[in-house]
N, C-alpha and C positions, 0 to 999 in steps of 0.2 A: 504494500500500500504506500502509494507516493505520501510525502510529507502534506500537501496541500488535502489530500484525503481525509489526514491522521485528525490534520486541524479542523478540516471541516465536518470528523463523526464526533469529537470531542466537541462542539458548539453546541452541534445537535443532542447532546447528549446532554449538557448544560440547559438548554433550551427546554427542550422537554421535561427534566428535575423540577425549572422552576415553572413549568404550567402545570406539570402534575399538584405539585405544593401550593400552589395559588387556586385552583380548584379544589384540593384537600380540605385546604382550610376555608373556603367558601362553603364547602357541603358542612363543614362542623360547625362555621357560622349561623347556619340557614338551621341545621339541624336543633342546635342549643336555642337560636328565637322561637323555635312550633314548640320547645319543651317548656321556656318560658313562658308563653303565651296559654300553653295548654297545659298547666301543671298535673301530676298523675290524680288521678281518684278526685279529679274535683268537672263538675261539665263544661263544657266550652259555648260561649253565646255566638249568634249571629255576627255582630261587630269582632269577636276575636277569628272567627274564621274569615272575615270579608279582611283581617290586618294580615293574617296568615296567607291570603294567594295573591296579595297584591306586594307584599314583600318577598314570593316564591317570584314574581316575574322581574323584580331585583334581581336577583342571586342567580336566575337563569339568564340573565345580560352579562352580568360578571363573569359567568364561566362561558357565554357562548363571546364574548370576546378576548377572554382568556383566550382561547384555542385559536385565535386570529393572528392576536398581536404578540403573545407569549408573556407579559407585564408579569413584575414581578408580586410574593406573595403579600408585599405592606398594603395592597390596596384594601384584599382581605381582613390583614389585622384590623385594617383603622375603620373597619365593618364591625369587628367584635368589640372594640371600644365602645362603639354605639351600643351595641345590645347589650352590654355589661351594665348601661344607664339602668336597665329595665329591670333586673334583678332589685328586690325588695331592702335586704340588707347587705350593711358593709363587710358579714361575715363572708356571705355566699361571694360576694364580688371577689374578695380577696382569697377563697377557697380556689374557684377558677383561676382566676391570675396566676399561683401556684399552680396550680395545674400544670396550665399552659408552659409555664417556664422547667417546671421537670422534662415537660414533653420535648422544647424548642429552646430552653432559654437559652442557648451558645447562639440559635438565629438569632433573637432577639436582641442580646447583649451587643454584639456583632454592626446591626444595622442600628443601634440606639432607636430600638423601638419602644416607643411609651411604657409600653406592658409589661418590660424587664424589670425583675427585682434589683434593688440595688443593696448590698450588705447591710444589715446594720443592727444594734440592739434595738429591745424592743420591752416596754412594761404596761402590761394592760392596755394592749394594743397602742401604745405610744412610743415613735421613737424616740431614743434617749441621745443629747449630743452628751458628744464627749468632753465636757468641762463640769469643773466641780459643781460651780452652783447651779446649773441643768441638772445633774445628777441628784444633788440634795433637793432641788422643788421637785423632782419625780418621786422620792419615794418619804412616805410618812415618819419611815424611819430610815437613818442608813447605819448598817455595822462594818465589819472590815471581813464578813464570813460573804463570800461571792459565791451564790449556787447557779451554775448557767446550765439555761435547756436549747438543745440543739436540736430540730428535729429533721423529717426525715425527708425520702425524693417526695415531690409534688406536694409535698404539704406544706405550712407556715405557725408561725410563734399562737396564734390562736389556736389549734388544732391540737394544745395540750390539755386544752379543756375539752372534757368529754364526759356524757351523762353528768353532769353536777362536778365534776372531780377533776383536778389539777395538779398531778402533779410536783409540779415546782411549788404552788400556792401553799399544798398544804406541807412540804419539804421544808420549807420558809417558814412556814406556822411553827414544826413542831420542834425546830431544830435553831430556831434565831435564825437564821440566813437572809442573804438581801437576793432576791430571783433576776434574773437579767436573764431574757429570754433572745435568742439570735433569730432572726429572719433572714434569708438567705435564698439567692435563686441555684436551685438542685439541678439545672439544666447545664450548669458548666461544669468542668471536671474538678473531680475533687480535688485534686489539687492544686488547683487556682483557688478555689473555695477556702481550702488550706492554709494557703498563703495569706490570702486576702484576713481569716480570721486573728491568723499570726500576728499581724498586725494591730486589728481594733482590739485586740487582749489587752497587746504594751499600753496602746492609749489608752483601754480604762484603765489599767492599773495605773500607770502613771497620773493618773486626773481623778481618783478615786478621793473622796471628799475625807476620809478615814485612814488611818492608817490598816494596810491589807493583812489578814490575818491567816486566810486561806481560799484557794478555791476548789469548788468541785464541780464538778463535770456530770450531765446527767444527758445521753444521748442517743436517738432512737433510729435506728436504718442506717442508712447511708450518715446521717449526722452524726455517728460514731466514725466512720471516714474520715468526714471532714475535723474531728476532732483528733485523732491519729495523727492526719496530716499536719495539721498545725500546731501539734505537739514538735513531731519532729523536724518541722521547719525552727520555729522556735528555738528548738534545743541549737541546731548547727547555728544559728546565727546570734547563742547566745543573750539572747532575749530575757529580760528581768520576771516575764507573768510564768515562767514554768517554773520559778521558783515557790511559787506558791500552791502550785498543784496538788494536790494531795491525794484527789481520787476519780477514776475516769469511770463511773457504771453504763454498760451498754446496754440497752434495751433490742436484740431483733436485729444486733450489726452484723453484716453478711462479711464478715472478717476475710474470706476465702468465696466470696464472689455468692451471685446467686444464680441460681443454675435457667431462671425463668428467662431469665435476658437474653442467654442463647436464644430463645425462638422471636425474642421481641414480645414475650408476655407478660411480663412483669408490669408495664403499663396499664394494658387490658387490666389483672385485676385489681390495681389499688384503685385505680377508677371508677372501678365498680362502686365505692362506698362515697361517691360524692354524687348527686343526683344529677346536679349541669353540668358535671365535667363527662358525663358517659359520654357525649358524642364525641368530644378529644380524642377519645381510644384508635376513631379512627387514624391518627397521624402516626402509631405505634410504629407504624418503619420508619420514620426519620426521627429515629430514637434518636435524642441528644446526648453530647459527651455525656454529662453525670450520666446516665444510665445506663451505657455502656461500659462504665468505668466502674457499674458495677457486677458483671462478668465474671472476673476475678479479684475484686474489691483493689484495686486502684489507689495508692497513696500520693506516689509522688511524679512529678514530671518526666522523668526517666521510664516511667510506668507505659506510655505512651505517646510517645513523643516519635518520631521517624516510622509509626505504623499504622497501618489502614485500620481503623477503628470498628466497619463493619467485618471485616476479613476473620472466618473463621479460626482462629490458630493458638498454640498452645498458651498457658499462663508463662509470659516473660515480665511478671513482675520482679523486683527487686526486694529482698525480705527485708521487710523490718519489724523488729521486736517489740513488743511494747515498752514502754519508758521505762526504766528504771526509778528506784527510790520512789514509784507513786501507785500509790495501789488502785489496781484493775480488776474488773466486776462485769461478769459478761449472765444474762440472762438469754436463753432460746426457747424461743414459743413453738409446742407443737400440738397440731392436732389429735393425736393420738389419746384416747379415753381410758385403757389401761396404762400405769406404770411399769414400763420396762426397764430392766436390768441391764440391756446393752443398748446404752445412747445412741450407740453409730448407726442404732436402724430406726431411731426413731423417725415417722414423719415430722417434717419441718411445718410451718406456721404459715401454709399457702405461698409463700414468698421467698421466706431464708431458708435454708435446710439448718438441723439443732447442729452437726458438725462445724458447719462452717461459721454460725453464732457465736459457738464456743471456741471458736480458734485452734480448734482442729485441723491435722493435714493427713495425708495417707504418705507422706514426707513427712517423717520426724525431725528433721532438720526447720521445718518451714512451721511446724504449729507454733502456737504463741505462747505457750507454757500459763494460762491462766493458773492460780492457786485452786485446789479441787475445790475448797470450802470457799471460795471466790465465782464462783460458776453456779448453777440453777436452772433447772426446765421449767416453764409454765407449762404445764398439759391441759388439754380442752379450747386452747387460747388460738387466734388468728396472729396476722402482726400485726392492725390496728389496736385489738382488744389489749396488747401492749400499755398502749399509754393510757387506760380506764382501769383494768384488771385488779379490786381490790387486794386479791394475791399478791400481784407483780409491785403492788406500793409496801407490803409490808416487809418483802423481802428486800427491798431497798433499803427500809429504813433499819431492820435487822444490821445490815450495814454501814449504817452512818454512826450508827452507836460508837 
């Protein structure tokens, strides 16, 4: 194939990516307004159907001149912005947006499109800047005990509240701690996510209104990742907040990858449990880095860096151990309703498998040596039911003892 070829199947190939993705995301647009419009179990009036086919012949302009002119996928987003208006509250809005950004956010970040997360702490749904007196008018009380929650892909700092229960809140409650919860877009690799946390640590600690007394760590999914990562960025760049580290518990971290992302399903089902993110599902092959990254659980830049991210091929991660001098706490959810005596065949929690939770390897060189009495299975549990599970709080707190 002449070079002029190469160039011109490689356009094409470009070309059609971004109208298949621009129609993608129009049909999940068009999809998520008939859900809004016509929520479940409730009837739909004359007036919501006459909104419903007159915004169908919207969306059928969109994509029948997609196919013409090939335009890129922002015209779409800035379709979804609109219908995100329409949703009731700022919970839902900010559920999807997460979503979106587990699904896309390396696109998004990428193009600076409005809908990207940007890092940052977060207390009862407010960000927190990083100076002292910001920090004293945010919280009623402030001590020098820092409990931060990370959570997980597609989700955000709300989404630790669940059925009535929080908990960081009640962590906070019973233990004096000050909660500082992270908000963070799961659609870029964790170890950018990493980095990036590496950083706003120093500056709270440094700006922390109290002299710092300790932190811990309390991290669910993939947020165990990103707290890994910026451990050990931290560490090599000598960074002041890892000194205060004391305890990292995982809720559901896929340590050793999750096995669902091989097929690109791991989207499909956490989406299941958000009602207007179902139709997102469909973008599940233009998995973003973070979801890919987690495969084989993904720490640092070396991790993937010089290789094709959808390409089938072996774990070429680089190991790394858990931190020393800071004690680690790893819990795995499984489905399974009897207790079994050999963990390795437990079923995992729809999502993680318990091996790879627990930092297990079939490489003994490569497991992560948690302490036995540092480790724990929830049985009967999913991974959402994770961050509710009054089981899964008291075994936490057993620990913080």
């Amino acid at each position: 194939m002449s070079n002029k070829k190469k160039v011109s199947s490689v356009l094409q190939g470009i070309t059609h990516l971004i109208i298949d993705a621009t129609i993608g995301i129009t049909e999940v647009v068009e999809a998520m307004h008939k859900q809004i419009l016509h929520p479940p179990f409730s009837p739909s009036t004359p007036i919501q159907h006459l909104i419903t086919n007159i915004a169908g012949i919207t969306y059928n302009n969109i994509k029948s001149s997609t196919q013409i002119i090939g335009k890129s996928a922002d015209k779409a987003l800035e379709q979804l912005s609109s219908v995100l208006g329409e949703i009731e509250t700022t919970n839902e809005k900010e559920a999807i947006r997460s979503v979106l950004n587990g699904v896309v956010g390396d696109y998004l970040e990428k193009n600076e499109n409005p809908l990207k997360i940007t890092m940052q702490f977060k207390y009862q749904g407010k960000a927190i800047e990083l100076n002292r007196k910001n920090i004293e008018n945010t919280y009623p009380k402030v001590n020098g005990k820092i409990l931060l929650m990370v959570h997980g892909s597609c989700l955000n700092d709300a989404q630790w509240c669940r059925k009535g229960h929080n908990h960081g809140m009640e962590l906070a409650n019973d233990y004096n701690k000050t909660p500082v919860y992270l908000n963070y877009n799961s659609g870029r690799h964790v170890s950018t996510n990493g980095q990036n946390l590496n950083e706003l640590l120093e500056n709270l600690i440094l700006n922390w209104p109290v002299p710092v007394e300790e932190l811990i760590i309390v991290a669910h999914s993939m947020g165990g990742l990103v707290a890994r990562s910026a451990v050990y960025y931290g560490q090599i760049e000598q960074k002041l907040w890892p000194k205060y580290l004391k305890k990292i518990i995982f809720l559901g971290t896929p340590h050793h990858g999750a096995p669902l992302e091989h097929a690109g399903n791991y989207l499909e089902v956490i989406l299941e449990a958000i009602p207007y993110a179902r139709p997102i599902a469909r973008l599940g092959k233009i998995r973003s880095a973070g979801v890919t990254d987690l495969r084989f659980g993904n720490l640092i830049d070396k991790d993937w860096e010089n290789s094709n991210r959808f390409k089938m091929e072996g774990d070429k991660r680089q190991h790394i151990s858990l931190p020393e001098k800071i004690e680690c706490y790893s819990i795995a959810g499984s489905n399974s309703k009897v207790k079994e005596t050999d963990s390795m065949q437990l079923r995992g929690d729809n999502l993680v498998g318990v091996k790879s939770a627990l930092g297990l390897h079939n490489d003994p060189t490569k497991g992560l040596k948690f302490k036995k009495e540092n480790t724990w299975i929830a049985y009967e549990i999913n991974h959402t039911e994770l961050l509710s599970s009054p089981q899964v709080y008291l075994k936490i707190k057993s620990w913080m003892d």
